[in-house]
BAVO-640346 format. One record per residue (C-alpha): residue in three letters; y, z, x. Coordinates in pm, 1 decimal. Layout:
<rs>
resn=ALA&yy=Y&zz=Z&xx=X
...
</rs>
This chain:
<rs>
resn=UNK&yy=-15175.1&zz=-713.2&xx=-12468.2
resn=UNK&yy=-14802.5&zz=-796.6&xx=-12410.3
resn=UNK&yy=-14745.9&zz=-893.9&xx=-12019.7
resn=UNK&yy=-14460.0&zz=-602.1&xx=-11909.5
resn=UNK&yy=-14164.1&zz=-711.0&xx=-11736.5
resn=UNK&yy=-14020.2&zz=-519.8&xx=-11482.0
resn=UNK&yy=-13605.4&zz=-429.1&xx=-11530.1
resn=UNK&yy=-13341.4&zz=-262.7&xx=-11472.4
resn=UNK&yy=-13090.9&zz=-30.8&xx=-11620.7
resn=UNK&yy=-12770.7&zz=127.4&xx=-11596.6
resn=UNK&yy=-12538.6&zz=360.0&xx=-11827.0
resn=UNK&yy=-12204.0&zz=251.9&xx=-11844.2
resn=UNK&yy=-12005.5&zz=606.3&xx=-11830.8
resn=UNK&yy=-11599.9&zz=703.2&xx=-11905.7
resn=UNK&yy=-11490.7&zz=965.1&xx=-11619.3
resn=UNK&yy=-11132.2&zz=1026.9&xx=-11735.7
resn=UNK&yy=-11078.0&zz=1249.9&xx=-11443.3
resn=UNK&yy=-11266.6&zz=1131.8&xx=-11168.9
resn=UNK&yy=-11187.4&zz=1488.4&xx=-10990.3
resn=UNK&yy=-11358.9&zz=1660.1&xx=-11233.7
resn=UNK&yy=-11643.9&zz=1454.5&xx=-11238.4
resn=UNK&yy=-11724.5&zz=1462.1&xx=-11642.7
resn=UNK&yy=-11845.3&zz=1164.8&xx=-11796.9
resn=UNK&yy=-11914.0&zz=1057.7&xx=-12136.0
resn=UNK&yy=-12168.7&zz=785.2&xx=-12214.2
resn=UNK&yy=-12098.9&zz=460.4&xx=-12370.8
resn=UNK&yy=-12314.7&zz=143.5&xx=-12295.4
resn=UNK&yy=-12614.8&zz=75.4&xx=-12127.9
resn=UNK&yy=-12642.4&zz=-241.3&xx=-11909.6
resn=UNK&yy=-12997.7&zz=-392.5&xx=-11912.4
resn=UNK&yy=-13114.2&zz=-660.1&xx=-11634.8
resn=UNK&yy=-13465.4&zz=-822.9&xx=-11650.7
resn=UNK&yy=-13505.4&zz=-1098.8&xx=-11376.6
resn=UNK&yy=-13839.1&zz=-1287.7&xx=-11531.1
resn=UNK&yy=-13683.0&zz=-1317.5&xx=-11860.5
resn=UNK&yy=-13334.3&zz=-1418.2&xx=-11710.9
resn=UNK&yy=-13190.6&zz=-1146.0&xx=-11906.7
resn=UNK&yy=-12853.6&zz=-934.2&xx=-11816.1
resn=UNK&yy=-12668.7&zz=-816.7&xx=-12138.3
resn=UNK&yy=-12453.2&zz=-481.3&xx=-12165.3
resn=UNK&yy=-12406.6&zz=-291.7&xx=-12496.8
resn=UNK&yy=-12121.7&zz=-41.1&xx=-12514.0
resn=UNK&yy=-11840.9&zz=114.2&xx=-12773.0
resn=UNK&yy=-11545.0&zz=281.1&xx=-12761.9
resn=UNK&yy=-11619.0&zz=619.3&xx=-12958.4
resn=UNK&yy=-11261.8&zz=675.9&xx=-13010.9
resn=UNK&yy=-11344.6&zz=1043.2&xx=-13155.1
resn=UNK&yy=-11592.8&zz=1151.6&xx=-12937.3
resn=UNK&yy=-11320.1&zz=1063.8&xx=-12646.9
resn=UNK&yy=-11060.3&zz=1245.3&xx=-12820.9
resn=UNK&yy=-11316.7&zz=1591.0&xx=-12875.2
resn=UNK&yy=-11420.8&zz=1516.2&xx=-12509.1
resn=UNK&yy=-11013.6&zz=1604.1&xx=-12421.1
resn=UNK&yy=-10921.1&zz=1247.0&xx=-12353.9
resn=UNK&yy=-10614.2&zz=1221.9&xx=-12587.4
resn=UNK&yy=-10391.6&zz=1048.5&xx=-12279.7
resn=UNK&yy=-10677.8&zz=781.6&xx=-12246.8
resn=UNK&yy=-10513.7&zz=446.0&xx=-12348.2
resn=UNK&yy=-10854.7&zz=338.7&xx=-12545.7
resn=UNK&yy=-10726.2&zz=-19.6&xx=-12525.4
resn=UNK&yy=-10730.5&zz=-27.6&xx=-12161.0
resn=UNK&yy=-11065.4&zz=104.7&xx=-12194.7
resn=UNK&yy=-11194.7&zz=-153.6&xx=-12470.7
resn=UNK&yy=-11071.5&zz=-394.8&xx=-12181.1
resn=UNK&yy=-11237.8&zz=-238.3&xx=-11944.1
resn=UNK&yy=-11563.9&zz=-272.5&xx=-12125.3
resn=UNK&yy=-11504.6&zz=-632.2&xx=-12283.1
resn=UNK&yy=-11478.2&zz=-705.8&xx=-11847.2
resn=UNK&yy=-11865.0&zz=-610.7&xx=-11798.1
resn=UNK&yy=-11943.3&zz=-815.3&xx=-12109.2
resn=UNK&yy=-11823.8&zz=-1142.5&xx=-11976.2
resn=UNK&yy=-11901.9&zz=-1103.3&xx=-11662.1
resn=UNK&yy=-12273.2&zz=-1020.1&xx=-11822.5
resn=UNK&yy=-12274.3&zz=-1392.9&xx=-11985.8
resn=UNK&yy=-12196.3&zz=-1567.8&xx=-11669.0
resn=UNK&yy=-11980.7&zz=-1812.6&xx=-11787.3
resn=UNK&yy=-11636.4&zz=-1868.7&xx=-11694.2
resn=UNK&yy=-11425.0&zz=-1679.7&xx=-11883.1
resn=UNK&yy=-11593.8&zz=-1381.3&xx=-11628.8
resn=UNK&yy=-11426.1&zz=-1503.9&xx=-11366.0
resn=UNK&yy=-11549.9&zz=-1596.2&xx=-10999.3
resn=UNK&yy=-11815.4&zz=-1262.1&xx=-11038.1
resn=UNK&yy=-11908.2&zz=-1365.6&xx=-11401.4
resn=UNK&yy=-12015.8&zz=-1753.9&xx=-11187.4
resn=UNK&yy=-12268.9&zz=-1530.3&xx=-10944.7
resn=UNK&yy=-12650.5&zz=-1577.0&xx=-10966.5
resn=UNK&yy=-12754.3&zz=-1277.1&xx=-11248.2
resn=UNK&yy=-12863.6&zz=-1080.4&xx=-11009.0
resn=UNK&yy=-12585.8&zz=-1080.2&xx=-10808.7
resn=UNK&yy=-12374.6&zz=-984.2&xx=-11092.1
resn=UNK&yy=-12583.3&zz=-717.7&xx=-11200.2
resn=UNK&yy=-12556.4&zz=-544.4&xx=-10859.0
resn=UNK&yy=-12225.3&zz=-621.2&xx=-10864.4
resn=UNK&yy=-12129.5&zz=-449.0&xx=-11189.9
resn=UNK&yy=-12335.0&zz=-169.2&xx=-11117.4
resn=UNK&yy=-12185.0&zz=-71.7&xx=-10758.7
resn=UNK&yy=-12095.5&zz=266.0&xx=-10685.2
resn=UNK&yy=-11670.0&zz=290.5&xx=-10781.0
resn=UNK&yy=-11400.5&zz=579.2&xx=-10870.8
resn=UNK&yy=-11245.3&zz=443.0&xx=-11116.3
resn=UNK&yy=-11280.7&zz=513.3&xx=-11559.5
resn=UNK&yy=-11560.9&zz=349.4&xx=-11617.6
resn=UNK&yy=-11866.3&zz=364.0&xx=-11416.2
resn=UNK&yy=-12186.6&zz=314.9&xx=-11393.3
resn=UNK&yy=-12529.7&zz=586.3&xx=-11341.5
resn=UNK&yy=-12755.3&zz=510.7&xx=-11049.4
resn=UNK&yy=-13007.5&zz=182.9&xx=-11154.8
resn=UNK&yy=-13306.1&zz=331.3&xx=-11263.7
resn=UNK&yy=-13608.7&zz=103.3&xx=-11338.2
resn=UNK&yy=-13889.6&zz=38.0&xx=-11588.2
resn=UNK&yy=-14166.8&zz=-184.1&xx=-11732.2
resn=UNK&yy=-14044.4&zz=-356.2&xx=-12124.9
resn=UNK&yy=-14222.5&zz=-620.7&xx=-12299.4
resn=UNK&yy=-13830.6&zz=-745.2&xx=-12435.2
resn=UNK&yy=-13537.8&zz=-688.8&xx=-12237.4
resn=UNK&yy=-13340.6&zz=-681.3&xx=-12585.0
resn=UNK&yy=-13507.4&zz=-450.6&xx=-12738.5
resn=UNK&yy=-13519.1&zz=-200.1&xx=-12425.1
resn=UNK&yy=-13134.6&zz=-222.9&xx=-12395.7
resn=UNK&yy=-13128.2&zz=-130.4&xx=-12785.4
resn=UNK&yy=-13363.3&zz=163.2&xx=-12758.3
resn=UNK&yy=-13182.7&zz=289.9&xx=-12440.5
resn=UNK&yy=-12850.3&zz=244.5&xx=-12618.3
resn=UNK&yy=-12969.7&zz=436.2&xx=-12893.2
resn=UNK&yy=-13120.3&zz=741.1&xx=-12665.0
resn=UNK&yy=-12875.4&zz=786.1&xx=-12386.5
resn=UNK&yy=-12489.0&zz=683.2&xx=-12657.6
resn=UNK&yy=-12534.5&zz=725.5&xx=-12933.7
</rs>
């Protein structure tokens, strides 16, 4: 039997009026300490935005936005001072409470055998 790993997970939401407080789903963020693993998958579904009443959203800000959590994911430089934290710290980091257009849901956690393949399956359940 596969050992489980325990991790954690986040979805990566667009709130285009925080005062309203409607989202729309578009990445997951996966962190698995034992297997080192911290990766984030999202999109920019430019038409489900637009039927969600976002036509003022500047989706390149937005892509931006996104392509942020992605380096700062990979820990290398081009993240910046977060993207050089230990993986955990960037983890809790990216997935602190803010009001701003993209946020994140609470972390909820689970047991996976691979860390890749849970962020896939979550992607596909909870954005696509």
């Amino acid at each position: 039997m596969p050992a489980k790993h325990l991790f954690e997970y986040a979805v990566l939401r667009v709130v285009p009026r925080v005062e309203r407080e409607e989202f729309l789903n578009v990445g997951v963020i996966v962190y698995c300490a034992s297997e080192g693993f911290l990766q984030v998958r999202c999109a920019v579904p430019e038409a489900r935005l637009r039927a969600f009443g976002c036509a003022e959203l500047d989706l390149q800000d937005l892509a931006q936005r996104l392509r942020a959590f992605e380096r700062i994911c990979q820990g290398r430089r081009e993240g910046g001072p977060i993207g050089q934290l230990p993986i955990a710290s960037r983890f809790r980091w990216l997935t602190a409470q803010r009001s701003t257009i993209v946020q994140t849901s609470p972390v909820h956690p689970g047991l996976c055998e691979n860390a890749a393949d849970t962020l896939n399956r979550l992607y596909a359940q909870l954005v696509e």
